[in-house]
N, C-alpha and C positions, 0 to 999 in steps of 0.2 A: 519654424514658421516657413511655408510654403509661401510665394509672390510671384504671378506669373504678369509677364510684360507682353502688351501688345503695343507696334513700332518700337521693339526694344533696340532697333539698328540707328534710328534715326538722332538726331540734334541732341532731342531732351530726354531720349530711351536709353543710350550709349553711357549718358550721365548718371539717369535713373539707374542701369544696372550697377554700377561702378558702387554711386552708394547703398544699397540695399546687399552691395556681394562685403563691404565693410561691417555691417553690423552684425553685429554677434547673436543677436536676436532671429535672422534671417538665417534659414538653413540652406533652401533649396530654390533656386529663381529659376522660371522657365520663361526664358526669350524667345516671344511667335514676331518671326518677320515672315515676306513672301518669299525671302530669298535666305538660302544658307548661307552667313557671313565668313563663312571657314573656322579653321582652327586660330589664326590669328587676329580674331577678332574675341576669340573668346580670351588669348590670354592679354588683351588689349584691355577687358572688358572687368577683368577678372587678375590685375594685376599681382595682386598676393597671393594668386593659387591656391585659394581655396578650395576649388572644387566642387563651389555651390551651383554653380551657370553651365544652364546644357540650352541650345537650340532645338526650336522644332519649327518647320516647314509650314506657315498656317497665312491664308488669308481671310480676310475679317466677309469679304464679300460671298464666298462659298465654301470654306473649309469649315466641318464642322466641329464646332470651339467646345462642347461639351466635352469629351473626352479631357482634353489638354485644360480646363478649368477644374473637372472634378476634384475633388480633395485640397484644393488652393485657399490659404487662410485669406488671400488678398488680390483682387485682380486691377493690375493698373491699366486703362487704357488708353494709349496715345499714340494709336495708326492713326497716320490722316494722310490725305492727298493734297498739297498747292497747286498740283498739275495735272491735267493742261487748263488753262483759265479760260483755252475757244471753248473746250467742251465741255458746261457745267452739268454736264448728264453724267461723265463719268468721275468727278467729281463726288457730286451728289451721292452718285450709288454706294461708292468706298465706304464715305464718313458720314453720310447720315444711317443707309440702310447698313453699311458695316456695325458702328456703331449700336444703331439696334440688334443686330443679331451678336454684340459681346454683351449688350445687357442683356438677352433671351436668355442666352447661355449661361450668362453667370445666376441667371435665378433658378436654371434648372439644372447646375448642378451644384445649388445649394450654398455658392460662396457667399460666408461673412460679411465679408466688406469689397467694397467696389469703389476706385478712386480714376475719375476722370479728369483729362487733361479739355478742359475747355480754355477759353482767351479773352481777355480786354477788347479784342474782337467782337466780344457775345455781346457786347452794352450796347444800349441806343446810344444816340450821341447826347453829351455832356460835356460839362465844361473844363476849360481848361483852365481856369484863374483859382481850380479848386480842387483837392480829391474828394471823393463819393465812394462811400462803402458797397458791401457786396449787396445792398437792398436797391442800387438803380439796376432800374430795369434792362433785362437781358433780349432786348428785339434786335438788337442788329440793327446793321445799315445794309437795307433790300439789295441795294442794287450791284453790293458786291458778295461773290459767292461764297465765298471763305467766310465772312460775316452772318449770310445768310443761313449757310449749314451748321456753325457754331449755336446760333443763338436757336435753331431749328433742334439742335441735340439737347440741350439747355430742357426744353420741353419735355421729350422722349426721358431725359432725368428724372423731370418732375412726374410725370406718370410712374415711371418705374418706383421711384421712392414712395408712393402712393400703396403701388400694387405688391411692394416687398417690404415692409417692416423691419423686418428682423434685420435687413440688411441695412450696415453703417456705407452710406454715400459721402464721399469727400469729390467737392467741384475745382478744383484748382486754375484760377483763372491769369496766368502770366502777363506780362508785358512781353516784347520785342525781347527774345532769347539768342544770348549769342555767344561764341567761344572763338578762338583759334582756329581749333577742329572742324568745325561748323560752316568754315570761310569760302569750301569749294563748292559744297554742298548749296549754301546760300546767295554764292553768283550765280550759280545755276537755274534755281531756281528765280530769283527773281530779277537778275539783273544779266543773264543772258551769255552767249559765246561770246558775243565784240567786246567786252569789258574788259580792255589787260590788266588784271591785275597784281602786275608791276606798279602800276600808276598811283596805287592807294598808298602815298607816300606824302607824310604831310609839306614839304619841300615842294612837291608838285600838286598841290591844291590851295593855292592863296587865296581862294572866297570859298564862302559858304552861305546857300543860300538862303534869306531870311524867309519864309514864308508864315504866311495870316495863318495862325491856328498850326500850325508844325510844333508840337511838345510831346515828345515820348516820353513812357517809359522803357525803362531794359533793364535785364537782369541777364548773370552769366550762366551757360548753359549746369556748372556745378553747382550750385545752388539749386537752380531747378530742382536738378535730381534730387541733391538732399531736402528738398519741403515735399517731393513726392516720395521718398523713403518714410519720412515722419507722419505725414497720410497715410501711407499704407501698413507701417507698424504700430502704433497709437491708436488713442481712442475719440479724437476730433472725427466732427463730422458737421458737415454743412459744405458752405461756398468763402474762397480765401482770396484775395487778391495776392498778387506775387512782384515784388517788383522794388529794384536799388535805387538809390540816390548817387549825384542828385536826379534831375528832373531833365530832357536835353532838350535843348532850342539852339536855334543859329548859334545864339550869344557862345553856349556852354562849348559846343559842338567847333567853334571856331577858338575858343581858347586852347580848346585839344590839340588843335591841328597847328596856331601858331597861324590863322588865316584872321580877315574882315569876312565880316558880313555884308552882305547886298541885297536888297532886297527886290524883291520879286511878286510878279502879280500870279496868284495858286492858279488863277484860270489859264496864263500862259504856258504856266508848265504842265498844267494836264493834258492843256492840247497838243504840247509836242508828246508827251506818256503816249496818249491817244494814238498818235500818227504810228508810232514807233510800235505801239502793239499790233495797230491793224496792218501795219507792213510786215509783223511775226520779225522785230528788230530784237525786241524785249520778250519776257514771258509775263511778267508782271502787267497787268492788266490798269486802266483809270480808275476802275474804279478802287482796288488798294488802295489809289492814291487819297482818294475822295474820302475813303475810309477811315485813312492816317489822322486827317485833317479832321473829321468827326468824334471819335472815341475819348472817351472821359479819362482824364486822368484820377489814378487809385488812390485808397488809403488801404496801405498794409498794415495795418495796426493789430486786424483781429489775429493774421496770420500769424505776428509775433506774439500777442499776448495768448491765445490759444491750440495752435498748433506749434509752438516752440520754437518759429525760425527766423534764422536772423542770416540777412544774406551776406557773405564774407568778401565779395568785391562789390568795389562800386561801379555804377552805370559805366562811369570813363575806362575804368578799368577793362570792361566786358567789350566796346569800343576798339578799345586799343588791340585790344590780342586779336579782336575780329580783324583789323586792319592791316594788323602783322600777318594775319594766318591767309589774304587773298594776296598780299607779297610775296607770299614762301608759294604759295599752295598747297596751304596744309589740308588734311584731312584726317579721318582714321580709318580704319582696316574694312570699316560696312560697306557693301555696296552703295545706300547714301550719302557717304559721309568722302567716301573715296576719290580722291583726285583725278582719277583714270574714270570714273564713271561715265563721264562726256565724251569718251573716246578721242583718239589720237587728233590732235590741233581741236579738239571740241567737234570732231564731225559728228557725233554722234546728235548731240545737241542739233546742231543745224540738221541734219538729217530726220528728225523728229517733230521738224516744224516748229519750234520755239514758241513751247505754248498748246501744239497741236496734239499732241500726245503724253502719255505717262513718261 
């Protein structure tokens, strides 16, 4: 079985390859990132040396993906851009028109099956005193862009599944994804160059703060991979929720840590969020915030009873290694994923406008 990965470098790709290069089922994976990760990502990637993982040089935005999709029994797709959140043009272009042009592609050179990584993101808001299966509806929260383009691809789905039959669609829609590895890659991203993280030490965080409507979900970045291994080898198709136990709030979140809770008004903290975006302090924009505070908590039920998965850490677990992995400053060998990406003291980062650019 052929399975080729788009964003195979990034959080949930890295994973994704890991287990799909495990199965004995899978012959041959081909990782499209923008950037060639070297040779030591491939044996990062590809620890038992198989020999099934080769990279190819491809963006979703104007590389053309037919060649690199023909003869693939599986095409995963999970390139996406967070950044930069000032510009939701170039944003947009990546992961919505990117997006469209891996489904064009994959109908026109005929792939089987197509499994998209969409998010908990995609839901309109819902409640949190309750999980809601994969039938609430996928509009998003407008006014933030990551929200907006997910629930925007969501669509472009539904068309495609319309216009391609034959093809088996799997929508995988996670919670808050997280690993060790994950831990440079996801300061960066959303919590910016000022954050030492030295400081993510439970010892040096005695509160935490309570917010109105604050309940995630998370799940660890290996799991991920493996429900997207089992999407893309199996016979499930439709829309799955993804996501461990328990559930996190202050409450959970502060027994982790060995902290109190305090509680806090959501409007005062957005408007310090605010302050600190429009001064390009942070990358992570208000509206995320807004978003946090909106999305419905899941029921993973169908994913286990029909696509066969059962997540092997729990939320605190995924937590934890996150919070070990911005002490250490871990990463791995992708250029996403990579400690050094932000350049030396993080200039790179600040030199890019935090937020301002890719």
């Amino acid at each position: 079985m052929r399975v080729v990965v788009t964003g195979a470098t990034g959080n949930i790709g890295t994973s994704t390859v890991r287990a799909l290069a495990g199965d004995p089922a899978v012959t041959e994976i081909v990782g499209l990132a923008r950037r060639d990760p070297g040779p030591g990502a491939a044996r990062e990637a590809d620890p038992e040396g198989t020999g099934k993982l080769r990279w190819a040089e491809a963006d979703v935005t104007d590389t053309d993906l037919v060649p690199l999709l023909r003869g693939a029994d599986a095409v995963v797709h999970l390139a996406w851009l967070f950044q930069p959140t000032h510009r939701p043009a170039v944003t947009w272009d990546s992961n919505v028109v990117g997006s469209a042009r891996v489904f064009d592609a994959a109908a026109s050179a005929g792939v089987p099956a197509l499994v998209y990584s969409s998010s908990v993101g995609a839901y309109s808001p819902g409640p949190k005193d309750r999980p809601v299966d994969e039938s609430w509806p996928t509009h998003g929260w407008p006014e933030a862009a990551y929200s907006r383009e997910k629930a925007y691809v969501e669509r472009l789905l539904d068309a495609f599944e319309t216009a391609n039959p034959q093809c088996r669609v799997v929508r995988l829609r996670p919670g808050f994804v997280f690993e060790r590895q994950s831990a440079s890659e996801q300061r960066r991203l959303f919590a910016g160059p000022l954050l030492p993280g030295r400081l993510a030490r439970p010892d040096l965080i005695p509160v935490v703060p309570d917010l109105p409507g604050l309940r995630l979900q998370v799940l660890h970045s290996a799991d991920a991979g493996q429900a997207f291994r089992l999407a893309a080898t199996g016979e499930a198709r439709g829309a799955f929720n993804l996501a461990a136990e328990p559930v996190l709030d202050a409450a959970e979140l502060a027994d982790l840590l060995g902290a109190r809770t305090v509680r806090l008004p959501a409007r005062g903290v957005r408007a310090a969020i605010a302050a600190a975006w429009s001064l390009h302090l942070v990358p992570a924009s208000p509206a995320l915030f807004d978003l946090a505070l909106q999305i419905p908590l899941m029921d993973t039920t169908r994913a286990r009873d029909e696509l066969g998965w059962t997540p092997r850490h729990t939320s605190r677990e995924a937590i934890s290694e996150f919070l070990e992995g911005l002490r250490t400053g871990a990463g791995r060998g992708t250029p996403p994923l990579a400690p050094g990406t932000g350049g030396r003291m993080r200039g790179r980062e600040i030199a890019t406008g935090v937020g301002q650019k890719p």
